[in-house]
N, C-alpha and C positions, 0 to 999 in steps of 0.2 A: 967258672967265672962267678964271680959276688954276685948278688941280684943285685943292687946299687950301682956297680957298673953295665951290666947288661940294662937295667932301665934307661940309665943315662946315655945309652949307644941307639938305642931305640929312638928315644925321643929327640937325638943330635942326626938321625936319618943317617948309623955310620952301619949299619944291620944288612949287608948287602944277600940275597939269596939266588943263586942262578937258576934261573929257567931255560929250558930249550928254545932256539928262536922258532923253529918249525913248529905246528900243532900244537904247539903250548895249551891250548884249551884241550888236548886230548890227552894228556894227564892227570892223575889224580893224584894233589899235592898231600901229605902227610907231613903234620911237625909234633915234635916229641920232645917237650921241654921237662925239664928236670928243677923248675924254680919255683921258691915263694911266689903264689899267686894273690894278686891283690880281693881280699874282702872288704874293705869297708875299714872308716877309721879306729871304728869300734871292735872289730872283729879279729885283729894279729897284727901282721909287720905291717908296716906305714907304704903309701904309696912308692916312697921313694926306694926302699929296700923289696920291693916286688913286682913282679910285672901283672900289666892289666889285660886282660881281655882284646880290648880295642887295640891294645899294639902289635898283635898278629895281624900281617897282611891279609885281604880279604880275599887272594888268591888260592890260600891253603882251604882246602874242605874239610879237614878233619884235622884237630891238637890233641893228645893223647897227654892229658897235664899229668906228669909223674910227681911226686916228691912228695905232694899232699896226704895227709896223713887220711882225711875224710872221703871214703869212699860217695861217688857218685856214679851209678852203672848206668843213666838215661844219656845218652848225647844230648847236649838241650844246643841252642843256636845264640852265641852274641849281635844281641838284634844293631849295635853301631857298627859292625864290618861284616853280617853272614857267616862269618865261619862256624863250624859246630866243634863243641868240644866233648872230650870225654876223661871223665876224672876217675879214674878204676881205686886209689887209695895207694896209698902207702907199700901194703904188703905185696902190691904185684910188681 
């Protein structure tokens, strides 16, 4: 999917993800996207052709952002939703 459609699904609340109704907090969510992530207007693709940080649910613990070519090996924490992300690079 384009990132400009996936942003735009995100932001129209049509992004649905299923949980278990039971023990739902006794899992450990993982999401593994594959898109332009947004830096800054200055820094590559535009808001509108990437997704941000803050539109991961604050249900998932761990994003393993693929695509990026910029390796980052530290999980650091999106302080507007808690989630922690991990940016491993391009080559893996």
């Amino acid at each position: 999917m384009k990132d400009e459609r996936l942003n735009m699904a995100f932001e129209n609340k049509k992004i649905k993800f299923k949980r278990p109704l039971k023990d739902k907090d006794d899992w450990f969510n993982i999401l593994v996207l594959h898109q332009n992530k947004y830096k800054g207007m200055h820094l590559g693709v535009s808001r509108r052709n990437s997704i941000t940080e803050g539109m991961v649910p604050k249900f998932f613990h761990l994003v393993i952002w693929a695509h990026e070519h910029e390796s980052i090996p530290q999980v650091f924490e999106c302080h507007e939703n808690g989630v922690h992300f991990l940016q491993p690079g391009s080559t893996v």
